[in-house]
C-alpha positions in Angstrom: -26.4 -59.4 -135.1 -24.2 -56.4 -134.4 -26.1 -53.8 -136.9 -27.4 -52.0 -134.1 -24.1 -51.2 -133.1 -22.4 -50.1 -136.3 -25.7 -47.7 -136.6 -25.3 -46.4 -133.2 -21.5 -45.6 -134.3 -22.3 -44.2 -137.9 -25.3 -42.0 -136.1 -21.8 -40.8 -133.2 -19.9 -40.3 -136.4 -22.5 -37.8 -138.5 -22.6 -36.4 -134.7 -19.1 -35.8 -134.6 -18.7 -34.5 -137.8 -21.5 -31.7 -137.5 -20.2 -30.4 -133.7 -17.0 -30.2 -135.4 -18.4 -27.9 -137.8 -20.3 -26.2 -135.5 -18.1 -25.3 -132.8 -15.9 -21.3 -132.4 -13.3 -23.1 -130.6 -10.5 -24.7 -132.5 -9.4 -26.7 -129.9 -12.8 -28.2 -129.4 -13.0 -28.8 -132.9 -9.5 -30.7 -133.0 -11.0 -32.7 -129.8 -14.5 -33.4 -131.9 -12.0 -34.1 -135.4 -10.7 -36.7 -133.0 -13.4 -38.3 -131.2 -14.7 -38.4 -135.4 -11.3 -40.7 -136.2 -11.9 -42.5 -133.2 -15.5 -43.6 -134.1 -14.6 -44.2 -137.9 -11.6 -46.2 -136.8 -14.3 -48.6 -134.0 -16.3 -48.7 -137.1 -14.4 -50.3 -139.6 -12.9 -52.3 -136.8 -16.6 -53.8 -136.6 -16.7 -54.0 -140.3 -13.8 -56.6 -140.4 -10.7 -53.8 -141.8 -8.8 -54.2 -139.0 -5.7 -53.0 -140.5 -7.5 -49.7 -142.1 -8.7 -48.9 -138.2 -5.3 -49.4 -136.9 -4.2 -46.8 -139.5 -7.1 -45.0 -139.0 -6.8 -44.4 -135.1 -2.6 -43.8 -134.9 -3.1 -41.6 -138.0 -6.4 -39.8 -137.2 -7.0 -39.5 -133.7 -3.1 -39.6 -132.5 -0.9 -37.5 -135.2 -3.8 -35.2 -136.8 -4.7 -34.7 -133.4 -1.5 -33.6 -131.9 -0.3 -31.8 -135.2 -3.8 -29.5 -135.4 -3.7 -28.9 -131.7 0.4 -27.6 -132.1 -0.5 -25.5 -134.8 -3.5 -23.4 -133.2 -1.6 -22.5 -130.3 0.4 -20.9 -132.3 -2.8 -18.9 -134.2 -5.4 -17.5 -132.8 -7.7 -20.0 -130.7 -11.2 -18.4 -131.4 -12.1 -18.9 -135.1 -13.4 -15.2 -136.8 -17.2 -15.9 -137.5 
């Protein structure tokens, strides 16, 4: 009934993943790494793990985010390659 939507989200999430890898900018690849935890924590949401996407989306999306973006303002913002 809902498969269409968990593929749609799994497609966003191999999405995510590979603009995160992509990208120069670290603080667009924080941003992507977020909108990654994001998807992965609607995902298992869908799949029934309710708990694991609550953990999922404070830990992920809200602390990593925060914690990554702190740290490269303190480096350089443009990666070297």
């Amino acid at each position: 009934m809902i498969w269409w939507i968990e593929l749609l989200l799994f497609g966003l999430l191999i999405t995510s993943a590979i603009v995160a890898l992509q990208v120069k900018d670290m603080i667009a690849a924080v941003a992507s790494l977020s909108v990654y935890s994001f998807l992965a924590a609607s995902l298992l949401a869908l799949m029934g793990a309710v708990d694991v996407a609550l953990t999922e989306a404070a830990l992920g999306a809200g602390v990593t985010g925060v914690l990554l973006t702190a740290a490269i303002s303190v480096l350089r913002r443009r990666s070297v390659d």
